[in-house]
PDB file with one MODEL, atoms N, CA, C and O in Angstrom:
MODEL        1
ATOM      1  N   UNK A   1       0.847  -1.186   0.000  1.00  0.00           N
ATOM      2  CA  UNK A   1       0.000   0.000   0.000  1.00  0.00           C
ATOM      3  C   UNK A   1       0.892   1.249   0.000  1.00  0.00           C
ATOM      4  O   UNK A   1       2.090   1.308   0.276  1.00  0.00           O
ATOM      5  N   UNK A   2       0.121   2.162  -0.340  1.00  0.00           N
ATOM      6  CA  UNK A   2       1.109   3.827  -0.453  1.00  0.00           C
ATOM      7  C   UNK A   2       1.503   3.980   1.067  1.00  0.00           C
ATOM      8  O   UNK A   2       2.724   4.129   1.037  1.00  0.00           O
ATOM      9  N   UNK A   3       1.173   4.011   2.102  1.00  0.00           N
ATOM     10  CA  UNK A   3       1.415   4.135   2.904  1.00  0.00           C
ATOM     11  C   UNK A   3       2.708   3.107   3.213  1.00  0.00           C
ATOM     12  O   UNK A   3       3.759   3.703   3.447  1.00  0.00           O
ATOM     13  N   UNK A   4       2.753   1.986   3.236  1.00  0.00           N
ATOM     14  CA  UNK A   4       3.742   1.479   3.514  1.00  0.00           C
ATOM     15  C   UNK A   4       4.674   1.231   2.851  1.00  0.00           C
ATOM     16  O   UNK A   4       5.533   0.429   3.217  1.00  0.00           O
ATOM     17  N   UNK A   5       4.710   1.838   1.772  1.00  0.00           N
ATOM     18  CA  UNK A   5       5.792   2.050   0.740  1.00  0.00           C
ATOM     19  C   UNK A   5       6.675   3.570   1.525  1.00  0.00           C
ATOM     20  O   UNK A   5       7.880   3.707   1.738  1.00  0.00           O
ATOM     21  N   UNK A   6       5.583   4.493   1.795  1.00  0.00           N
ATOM     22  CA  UNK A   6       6.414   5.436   2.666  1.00  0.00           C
ATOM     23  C   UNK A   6       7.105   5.553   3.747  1.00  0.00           C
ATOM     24  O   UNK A   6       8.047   6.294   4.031  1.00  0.00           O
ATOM     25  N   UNK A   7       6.180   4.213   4.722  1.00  0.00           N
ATOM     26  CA  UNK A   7       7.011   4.247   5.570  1.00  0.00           C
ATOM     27  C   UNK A   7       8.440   3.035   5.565  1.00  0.00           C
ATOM     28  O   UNK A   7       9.371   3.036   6.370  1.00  0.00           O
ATOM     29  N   UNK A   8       8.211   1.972   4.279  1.00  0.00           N
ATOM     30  CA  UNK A   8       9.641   1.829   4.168  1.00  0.00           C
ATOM     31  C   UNK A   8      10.812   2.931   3.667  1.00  0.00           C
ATOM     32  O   UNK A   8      12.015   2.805   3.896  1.00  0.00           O
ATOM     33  N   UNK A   9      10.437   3.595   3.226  1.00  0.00           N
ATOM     34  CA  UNK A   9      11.196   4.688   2.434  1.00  0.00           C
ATOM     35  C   UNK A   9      11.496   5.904   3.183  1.00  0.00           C
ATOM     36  O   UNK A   9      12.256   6.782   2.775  1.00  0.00           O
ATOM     37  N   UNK A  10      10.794   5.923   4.426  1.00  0.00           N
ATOM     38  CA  UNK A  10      11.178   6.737   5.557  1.00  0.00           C
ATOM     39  C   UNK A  10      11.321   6.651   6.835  1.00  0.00           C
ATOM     40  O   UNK A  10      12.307   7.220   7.302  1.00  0.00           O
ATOM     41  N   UNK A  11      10.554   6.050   7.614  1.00  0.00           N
ATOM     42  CA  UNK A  11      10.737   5.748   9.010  1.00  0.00           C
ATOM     43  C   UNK A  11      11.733   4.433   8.781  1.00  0.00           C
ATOM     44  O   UNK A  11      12.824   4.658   9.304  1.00  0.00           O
ATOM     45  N   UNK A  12      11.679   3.365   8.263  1.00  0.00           N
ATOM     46  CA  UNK A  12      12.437   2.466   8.055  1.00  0.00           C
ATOM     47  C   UNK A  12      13.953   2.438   7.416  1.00  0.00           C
ATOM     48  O   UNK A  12      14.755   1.504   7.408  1.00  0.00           O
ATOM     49  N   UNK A  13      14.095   3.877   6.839  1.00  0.00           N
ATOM     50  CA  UNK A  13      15.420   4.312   6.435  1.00  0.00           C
ATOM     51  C   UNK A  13      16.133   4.861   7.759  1.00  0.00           C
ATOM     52  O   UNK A  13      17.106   4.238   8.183  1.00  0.00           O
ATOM     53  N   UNK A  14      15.717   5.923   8.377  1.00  0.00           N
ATOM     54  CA  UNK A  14      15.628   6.631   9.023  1.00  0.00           C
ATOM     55  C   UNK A  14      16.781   6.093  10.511  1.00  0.00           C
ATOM     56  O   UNK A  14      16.564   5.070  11.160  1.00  0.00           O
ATOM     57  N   UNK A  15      17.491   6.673  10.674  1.00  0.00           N
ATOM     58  CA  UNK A  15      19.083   5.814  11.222  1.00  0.00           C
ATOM     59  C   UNK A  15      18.664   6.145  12.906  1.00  0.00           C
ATOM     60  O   UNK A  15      19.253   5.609  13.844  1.00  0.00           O
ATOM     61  N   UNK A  16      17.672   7.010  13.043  1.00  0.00           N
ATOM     62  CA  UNK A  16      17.566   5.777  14.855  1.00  0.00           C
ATOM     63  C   UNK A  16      16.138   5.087  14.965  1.00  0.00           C
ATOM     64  O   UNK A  16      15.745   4.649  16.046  1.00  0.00           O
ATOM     65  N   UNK A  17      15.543   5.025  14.058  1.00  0.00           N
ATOM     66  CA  UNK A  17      14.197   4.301  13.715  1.00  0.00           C
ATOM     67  C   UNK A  17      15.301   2.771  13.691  1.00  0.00           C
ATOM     68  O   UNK A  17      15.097   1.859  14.492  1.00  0.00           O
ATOM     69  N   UNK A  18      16.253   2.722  12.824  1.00  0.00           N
ATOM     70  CA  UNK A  18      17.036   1.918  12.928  1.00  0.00           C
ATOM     71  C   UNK A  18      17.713   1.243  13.389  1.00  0.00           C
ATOM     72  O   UNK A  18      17.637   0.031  13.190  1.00  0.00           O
ATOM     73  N   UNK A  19      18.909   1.972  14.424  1.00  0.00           N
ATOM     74  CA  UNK A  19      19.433   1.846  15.339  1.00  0.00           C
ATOM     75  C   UNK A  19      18.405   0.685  16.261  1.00  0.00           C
ATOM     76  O   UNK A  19      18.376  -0.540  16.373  1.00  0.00           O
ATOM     77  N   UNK A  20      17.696   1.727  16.766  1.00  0.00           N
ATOM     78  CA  UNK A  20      16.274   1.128  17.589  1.00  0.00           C
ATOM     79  C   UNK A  20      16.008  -0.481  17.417  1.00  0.00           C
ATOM     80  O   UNK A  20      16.314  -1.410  18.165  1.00  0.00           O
ATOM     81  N   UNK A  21      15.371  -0.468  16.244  1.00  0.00           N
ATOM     82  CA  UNK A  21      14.716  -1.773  15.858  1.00  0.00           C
ATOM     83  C   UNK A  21      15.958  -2.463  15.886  1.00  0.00           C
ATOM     84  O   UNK A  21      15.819  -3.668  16.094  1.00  0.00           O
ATOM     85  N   UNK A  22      17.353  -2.000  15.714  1.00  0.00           N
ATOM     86  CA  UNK A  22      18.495  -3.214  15.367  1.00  0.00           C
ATOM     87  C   UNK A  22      18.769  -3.821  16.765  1.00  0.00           C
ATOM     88  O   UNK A  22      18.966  -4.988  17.103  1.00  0.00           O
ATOM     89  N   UNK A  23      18.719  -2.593  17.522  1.00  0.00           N
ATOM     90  CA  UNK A  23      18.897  -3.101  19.149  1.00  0.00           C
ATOM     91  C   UNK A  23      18.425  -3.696  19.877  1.00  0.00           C
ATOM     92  O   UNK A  23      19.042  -4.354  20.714  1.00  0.00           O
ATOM     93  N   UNK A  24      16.905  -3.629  19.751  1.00  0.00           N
ATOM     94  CA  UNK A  24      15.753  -3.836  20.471  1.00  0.00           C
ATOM     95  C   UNK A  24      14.928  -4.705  20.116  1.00  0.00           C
ATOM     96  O   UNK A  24      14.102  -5.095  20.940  1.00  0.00           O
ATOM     97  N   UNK A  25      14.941  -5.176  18.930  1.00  0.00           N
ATOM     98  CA  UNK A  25      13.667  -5.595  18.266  1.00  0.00           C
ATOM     99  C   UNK A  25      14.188  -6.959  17.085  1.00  0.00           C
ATOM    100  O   UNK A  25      15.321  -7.119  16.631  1.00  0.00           O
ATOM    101  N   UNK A  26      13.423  -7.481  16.915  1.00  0.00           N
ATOM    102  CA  UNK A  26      13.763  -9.008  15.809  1.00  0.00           C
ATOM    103  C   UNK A  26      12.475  -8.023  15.071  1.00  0.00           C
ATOM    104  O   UNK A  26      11.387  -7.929  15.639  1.00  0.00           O
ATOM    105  N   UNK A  27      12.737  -7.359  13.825  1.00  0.00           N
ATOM    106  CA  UNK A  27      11.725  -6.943  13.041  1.00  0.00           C
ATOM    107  C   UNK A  27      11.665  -8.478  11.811  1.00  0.00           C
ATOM    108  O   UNK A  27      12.592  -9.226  11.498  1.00  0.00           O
ATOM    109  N   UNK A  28      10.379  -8.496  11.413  1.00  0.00           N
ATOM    110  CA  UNK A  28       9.641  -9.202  10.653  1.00  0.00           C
ATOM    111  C   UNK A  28       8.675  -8.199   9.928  1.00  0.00           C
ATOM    112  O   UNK A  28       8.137  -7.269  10.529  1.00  0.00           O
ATOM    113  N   UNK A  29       8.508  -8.438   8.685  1.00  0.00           N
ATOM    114  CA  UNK A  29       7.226  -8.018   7.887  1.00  0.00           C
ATOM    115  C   UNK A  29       6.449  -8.703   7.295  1.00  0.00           C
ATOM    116  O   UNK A  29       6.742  -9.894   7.193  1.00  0.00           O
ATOM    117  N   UNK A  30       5.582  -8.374   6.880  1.00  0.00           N
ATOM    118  CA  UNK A  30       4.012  -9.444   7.000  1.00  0.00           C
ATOM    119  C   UNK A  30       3.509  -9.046   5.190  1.00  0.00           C
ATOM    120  O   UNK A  30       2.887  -8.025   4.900  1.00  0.00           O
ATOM    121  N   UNK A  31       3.840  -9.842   4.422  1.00  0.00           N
ATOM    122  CA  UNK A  31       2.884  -9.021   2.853  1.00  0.00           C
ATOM    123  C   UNK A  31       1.340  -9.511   3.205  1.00  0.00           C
ATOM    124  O   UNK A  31       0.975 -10.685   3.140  1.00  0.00           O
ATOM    125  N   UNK A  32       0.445  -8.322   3.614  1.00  0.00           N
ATOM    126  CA  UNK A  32      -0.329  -8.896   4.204  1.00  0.00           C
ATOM    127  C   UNK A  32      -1.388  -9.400   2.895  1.00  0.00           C
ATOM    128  O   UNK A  32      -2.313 -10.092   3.320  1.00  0.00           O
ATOM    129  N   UNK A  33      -1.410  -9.176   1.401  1.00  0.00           N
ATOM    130  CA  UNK A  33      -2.012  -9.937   0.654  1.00  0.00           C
ATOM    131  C   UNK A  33      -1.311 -11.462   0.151  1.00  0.00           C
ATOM    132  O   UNK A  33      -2.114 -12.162  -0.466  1.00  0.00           O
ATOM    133  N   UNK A  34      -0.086 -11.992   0.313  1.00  0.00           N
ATOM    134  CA  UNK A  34       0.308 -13.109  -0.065  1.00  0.00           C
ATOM    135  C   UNK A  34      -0.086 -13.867   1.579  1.00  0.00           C
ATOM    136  O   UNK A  34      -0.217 -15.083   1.711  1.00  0.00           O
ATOM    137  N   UNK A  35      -0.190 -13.144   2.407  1.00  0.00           N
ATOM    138  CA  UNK A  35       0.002 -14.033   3.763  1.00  0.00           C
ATOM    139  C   UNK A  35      -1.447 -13.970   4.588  1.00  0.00           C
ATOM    140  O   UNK A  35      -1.640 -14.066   5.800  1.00  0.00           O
ATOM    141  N   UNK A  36      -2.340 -13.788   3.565  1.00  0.00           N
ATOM    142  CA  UNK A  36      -3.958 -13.173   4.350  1.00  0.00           C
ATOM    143  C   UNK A  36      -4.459 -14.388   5.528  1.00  0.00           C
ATOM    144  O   UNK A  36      -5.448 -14.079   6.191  1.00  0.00           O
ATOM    145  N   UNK A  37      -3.783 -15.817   5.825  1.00  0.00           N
ATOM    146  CA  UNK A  37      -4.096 -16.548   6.820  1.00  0.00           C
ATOM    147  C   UNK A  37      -3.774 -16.214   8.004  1.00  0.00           C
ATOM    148  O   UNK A  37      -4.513 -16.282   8.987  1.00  0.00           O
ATOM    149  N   UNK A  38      -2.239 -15.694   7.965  1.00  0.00           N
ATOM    150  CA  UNK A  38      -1.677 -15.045   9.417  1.00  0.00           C
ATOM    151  C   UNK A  38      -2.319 -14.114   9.604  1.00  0.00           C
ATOM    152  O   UNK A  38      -2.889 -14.068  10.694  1.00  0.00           O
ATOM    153  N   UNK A  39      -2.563 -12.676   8.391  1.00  0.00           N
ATOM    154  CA  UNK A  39      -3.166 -11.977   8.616  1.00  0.00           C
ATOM    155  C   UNK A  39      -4.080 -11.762   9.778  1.00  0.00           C
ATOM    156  O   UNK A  39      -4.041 -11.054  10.784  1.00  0.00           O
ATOM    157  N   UNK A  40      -4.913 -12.625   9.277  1.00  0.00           N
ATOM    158  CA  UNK A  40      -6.234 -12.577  10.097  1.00  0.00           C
ATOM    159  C   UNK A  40      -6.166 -13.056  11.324  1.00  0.00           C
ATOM    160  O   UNK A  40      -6.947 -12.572  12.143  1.00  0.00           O
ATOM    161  N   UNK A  41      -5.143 -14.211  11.802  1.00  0.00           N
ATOM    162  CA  UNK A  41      -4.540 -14.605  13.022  1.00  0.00           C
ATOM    163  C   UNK A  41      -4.123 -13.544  14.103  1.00  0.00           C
ATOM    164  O   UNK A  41      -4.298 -13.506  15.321  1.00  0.00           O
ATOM    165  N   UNK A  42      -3.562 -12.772  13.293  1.00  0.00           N
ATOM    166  CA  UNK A  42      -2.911 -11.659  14.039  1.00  0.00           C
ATOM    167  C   UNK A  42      -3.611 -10.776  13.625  1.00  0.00           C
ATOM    168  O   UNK A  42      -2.907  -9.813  13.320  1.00  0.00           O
ATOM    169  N   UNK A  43      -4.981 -10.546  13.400  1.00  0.00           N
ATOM    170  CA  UNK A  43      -6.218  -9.621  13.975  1.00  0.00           C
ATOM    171  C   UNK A  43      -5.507  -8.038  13.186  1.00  0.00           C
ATOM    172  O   UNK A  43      -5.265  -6.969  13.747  1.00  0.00           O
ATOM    173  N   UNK A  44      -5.323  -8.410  11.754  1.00  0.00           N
ATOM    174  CA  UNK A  44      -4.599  -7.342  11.493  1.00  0.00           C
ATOM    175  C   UNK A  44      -5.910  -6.887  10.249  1.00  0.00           C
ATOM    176  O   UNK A  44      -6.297  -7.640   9.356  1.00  0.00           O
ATOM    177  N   UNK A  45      -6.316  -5.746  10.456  1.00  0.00           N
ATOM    178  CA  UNK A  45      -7.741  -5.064   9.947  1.00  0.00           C
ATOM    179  C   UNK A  45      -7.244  -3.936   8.401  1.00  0.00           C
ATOM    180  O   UNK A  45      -7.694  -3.634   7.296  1.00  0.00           O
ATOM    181  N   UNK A  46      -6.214  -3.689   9.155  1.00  0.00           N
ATOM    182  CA  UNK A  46      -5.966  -2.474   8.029  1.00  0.00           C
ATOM    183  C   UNK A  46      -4.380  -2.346   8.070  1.00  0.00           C
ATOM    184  O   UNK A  46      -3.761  -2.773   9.045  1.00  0.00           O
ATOM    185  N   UNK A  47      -3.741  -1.752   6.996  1.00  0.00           N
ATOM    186  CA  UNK A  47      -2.150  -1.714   6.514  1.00  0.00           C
ATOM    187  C   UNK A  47      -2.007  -0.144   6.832  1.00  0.00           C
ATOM    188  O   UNK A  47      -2.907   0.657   7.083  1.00  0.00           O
ATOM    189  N   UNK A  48      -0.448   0.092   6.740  1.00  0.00           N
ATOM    190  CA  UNK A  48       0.432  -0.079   7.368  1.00  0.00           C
ATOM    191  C   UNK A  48      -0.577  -0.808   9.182  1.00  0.00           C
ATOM    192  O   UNK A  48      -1.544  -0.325   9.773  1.00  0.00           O
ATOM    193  N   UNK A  49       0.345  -2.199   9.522  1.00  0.00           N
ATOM    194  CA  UNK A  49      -0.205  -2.246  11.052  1.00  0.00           C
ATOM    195  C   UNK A  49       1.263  -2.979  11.868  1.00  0.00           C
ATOM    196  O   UNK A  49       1.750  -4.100  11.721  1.00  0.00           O
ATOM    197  N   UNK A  50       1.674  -1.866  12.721  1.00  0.00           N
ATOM    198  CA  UNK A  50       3.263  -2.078  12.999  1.00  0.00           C
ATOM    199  C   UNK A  50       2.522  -3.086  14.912  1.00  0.00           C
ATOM    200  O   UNK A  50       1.761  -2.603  15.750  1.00  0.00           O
ATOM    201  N   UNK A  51       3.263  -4.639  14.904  1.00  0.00           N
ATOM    202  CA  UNK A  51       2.979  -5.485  16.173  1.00  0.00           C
ATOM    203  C   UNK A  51       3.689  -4.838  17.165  1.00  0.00           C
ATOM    204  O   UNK A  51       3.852  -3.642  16.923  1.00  0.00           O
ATOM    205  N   UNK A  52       4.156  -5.225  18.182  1.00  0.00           N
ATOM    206  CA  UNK A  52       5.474  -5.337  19.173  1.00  0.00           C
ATOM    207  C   UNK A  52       4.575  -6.203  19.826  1.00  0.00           C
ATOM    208  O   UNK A  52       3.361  -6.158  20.026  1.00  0.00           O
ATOM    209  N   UNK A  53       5.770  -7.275  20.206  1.00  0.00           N
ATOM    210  CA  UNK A  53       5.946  -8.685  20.955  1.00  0.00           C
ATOM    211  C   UNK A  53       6.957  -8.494  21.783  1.00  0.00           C
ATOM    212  O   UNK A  53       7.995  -7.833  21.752  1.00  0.00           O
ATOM    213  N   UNK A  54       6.107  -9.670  23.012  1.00  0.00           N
ATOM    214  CA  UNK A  54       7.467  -9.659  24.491  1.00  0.00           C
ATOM    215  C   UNK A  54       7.941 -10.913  23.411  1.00  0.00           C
ATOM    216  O   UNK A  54       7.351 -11.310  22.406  1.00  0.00           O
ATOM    217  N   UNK A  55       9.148 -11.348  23.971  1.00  0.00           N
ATOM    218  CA  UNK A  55       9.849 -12.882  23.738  1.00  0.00           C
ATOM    219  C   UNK A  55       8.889 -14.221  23.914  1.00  0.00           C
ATOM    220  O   UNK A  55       8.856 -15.303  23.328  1.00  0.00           O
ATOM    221  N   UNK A  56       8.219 -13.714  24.857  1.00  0.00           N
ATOM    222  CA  UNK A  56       6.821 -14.835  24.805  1.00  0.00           C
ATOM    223  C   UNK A  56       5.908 -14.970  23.932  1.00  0.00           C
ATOM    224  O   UNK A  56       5.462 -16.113  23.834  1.00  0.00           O
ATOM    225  N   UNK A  57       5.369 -13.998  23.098  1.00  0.00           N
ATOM    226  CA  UNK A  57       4.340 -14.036  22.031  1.00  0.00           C
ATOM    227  C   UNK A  57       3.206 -12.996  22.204  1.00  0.00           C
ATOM    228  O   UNK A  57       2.332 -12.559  21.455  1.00  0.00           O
ATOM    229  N   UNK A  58       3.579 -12.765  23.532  1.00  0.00           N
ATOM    230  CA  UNK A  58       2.275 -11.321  23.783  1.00  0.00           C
ATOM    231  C   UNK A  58       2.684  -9.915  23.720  1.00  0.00           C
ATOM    232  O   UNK A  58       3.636  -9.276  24.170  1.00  0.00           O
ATOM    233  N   UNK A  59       1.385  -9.577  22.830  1.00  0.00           N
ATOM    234  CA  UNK A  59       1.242  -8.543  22.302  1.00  0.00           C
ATOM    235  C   UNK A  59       1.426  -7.254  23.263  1.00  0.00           C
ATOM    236  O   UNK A  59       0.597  -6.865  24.086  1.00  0.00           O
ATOM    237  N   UNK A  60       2.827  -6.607  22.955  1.00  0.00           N
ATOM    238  CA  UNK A  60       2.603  -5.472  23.891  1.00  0.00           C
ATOM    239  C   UNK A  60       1.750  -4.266  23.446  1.00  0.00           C
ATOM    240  O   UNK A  60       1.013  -3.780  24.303  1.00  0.00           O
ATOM    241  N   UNK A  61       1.758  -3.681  22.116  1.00  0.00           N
ATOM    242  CA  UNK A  61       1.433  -2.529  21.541  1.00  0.00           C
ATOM    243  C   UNK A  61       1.452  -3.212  20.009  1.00  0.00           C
ATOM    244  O   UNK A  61       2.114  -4.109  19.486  1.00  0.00           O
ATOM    245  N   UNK A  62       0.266  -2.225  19.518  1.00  0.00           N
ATOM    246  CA  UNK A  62      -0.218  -2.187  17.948  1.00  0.00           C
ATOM    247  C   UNK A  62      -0.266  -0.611  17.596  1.00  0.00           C
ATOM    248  O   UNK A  62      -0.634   0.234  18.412  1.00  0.00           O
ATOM    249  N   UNK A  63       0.126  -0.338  16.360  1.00  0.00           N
ATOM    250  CA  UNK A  63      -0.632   0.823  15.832  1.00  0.00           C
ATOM    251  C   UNK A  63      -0.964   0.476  14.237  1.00  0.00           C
ATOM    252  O   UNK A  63      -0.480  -0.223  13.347  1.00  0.00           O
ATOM    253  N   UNK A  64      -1.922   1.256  14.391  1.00  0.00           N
ATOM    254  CA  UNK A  64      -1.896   1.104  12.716  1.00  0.00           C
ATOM    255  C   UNK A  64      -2.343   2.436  11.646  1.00  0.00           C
ATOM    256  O   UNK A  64      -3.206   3.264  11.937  1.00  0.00           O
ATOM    257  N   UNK A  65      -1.595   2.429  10.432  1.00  0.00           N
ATOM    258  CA  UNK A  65      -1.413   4.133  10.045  1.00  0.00           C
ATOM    259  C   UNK A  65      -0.370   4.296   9.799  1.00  0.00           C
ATOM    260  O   UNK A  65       0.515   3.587  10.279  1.00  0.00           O
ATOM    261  N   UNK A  66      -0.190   5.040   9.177  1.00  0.00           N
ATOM    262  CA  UNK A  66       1.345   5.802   8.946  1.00  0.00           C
ATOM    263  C   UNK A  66       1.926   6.433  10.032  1.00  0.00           C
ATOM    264  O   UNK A  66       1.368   7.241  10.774  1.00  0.00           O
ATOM    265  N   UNK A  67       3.435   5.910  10.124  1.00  0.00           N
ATOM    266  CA  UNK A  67       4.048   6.740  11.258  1.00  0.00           C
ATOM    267  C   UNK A  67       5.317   6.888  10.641  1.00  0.00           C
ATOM    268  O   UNK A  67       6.057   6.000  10.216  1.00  0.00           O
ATOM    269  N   UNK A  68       5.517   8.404  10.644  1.00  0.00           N
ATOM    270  CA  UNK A  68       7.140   9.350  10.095  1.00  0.00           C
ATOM    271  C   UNK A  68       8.181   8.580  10.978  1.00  0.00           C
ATOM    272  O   UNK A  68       7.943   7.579  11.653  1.00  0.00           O
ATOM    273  N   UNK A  69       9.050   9.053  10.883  1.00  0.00           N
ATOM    274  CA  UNK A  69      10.600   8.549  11.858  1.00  0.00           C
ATOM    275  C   UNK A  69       9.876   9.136  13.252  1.00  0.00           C
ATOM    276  O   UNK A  69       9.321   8.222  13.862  1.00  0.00           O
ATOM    277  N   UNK A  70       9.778  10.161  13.761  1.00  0.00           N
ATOM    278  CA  UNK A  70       9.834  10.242  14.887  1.00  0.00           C
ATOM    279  C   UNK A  70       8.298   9.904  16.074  1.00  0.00           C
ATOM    280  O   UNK A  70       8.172   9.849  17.297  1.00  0.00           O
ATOM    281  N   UNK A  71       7.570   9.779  15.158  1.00  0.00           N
ATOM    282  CA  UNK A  71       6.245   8.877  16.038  1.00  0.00           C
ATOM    283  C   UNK A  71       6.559   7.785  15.981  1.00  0.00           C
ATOM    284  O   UNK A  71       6.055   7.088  16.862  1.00  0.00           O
ATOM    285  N   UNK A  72       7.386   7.151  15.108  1.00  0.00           N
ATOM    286  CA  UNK A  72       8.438   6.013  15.481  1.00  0.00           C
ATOM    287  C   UNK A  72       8.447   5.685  15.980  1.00  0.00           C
ATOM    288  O   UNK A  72       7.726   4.765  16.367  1.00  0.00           O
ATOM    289  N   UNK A  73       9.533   6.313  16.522  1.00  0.00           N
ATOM    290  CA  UNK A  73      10.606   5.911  17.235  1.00  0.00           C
ATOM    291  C   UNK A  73       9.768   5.855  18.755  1.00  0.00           C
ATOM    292  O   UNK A  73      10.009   5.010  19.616  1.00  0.00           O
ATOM    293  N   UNK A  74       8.831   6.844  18.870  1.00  0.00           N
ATOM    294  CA  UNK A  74       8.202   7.178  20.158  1.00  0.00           C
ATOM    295  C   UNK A  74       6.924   6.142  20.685  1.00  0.00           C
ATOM    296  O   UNK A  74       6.242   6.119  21.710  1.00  0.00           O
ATOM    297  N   UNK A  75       6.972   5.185  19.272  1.00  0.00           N
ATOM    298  CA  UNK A  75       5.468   4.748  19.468  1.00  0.00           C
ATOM    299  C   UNK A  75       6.591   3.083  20.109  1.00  0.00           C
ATOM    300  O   UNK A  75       6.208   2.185  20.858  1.00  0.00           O
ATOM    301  N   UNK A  76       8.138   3.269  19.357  1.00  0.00           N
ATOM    302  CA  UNK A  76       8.841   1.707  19.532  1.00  0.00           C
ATOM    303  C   UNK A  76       9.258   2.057  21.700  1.00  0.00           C
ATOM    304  O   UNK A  76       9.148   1.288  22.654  1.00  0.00           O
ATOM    305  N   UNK A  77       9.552   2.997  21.651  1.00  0.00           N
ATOM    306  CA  UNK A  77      10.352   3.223  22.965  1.00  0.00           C
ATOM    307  C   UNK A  77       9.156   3.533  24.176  1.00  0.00           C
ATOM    308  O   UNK A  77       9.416   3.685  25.370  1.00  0.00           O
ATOM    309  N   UNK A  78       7.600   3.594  23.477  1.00  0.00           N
ATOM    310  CA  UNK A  78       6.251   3.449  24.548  1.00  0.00           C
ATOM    311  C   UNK A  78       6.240   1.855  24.678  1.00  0.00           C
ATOM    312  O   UNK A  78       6.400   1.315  25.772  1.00  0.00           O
ATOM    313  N   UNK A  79       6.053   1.172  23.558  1.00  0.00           N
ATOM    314  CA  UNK A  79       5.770  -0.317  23.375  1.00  0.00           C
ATOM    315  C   UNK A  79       6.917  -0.993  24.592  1.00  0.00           C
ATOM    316  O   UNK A  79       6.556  -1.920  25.319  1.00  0.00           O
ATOM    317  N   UNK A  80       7.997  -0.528  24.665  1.00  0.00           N
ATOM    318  CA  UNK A  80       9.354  -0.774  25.763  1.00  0.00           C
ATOM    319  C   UNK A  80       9.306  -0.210  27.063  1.00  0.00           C
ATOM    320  O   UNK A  80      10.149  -0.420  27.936  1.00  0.00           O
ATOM    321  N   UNK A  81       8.009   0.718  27.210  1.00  0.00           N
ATOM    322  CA  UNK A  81       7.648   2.070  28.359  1.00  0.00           C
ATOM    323  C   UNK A  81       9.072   2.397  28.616  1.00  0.00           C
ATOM    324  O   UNK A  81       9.500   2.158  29.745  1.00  0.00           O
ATOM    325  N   UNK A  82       9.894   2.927  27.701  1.00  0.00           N
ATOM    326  CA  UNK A  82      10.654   3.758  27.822  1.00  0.00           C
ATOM    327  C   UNK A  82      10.694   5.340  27.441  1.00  0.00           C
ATOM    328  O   UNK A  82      10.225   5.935  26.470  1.00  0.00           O
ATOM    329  N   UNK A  83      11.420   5.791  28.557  1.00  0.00           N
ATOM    330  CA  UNK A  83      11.572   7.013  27.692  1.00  0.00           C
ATOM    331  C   UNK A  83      12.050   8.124  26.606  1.00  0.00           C
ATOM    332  O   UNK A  83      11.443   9.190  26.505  1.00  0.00           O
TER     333      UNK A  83
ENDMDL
END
């Protein structure tokens, strides 16, 4: 989708959007039309829809929508309740 074409092309470029996810995070992406079984597993309604997972499998935080580098970064370091 347009949206997530932007946000690979920006928040996902974006070098502490980066940093971040390299440190913190096992990122995975989902094509959510070749993969519409998980999809729906993971209760995913509408695209761009960014997960965060503990190591166990539960869901800490969802958003879904476009997010620039720095709602990012802010939405990855809430999902961590960091500041």
């Amino acid at each position: 989708c347009g949206p997530c074409k932007v946000m690979d092309r920006e928040a996902f470029m974006d070098r502490e959007v980066v940093g971040l996810i390299n440190e913190r995070f096992i990122p995975v992406q989902l094509d959510f039309d070749a993969q519409r079984k998980l999809a729906r597993e993971m209760r995913i309604t509408a695209i761009p829809t960014v997960h965060v997972f503990a190591p166990n499998g539960d869901e800490l935080d969802r958003h879904t929508g476009l997010l620039d580098p720095a709602p990012m970064v802010a939405f990855l370091r809430e999902s961590l309740r960091e500041d």
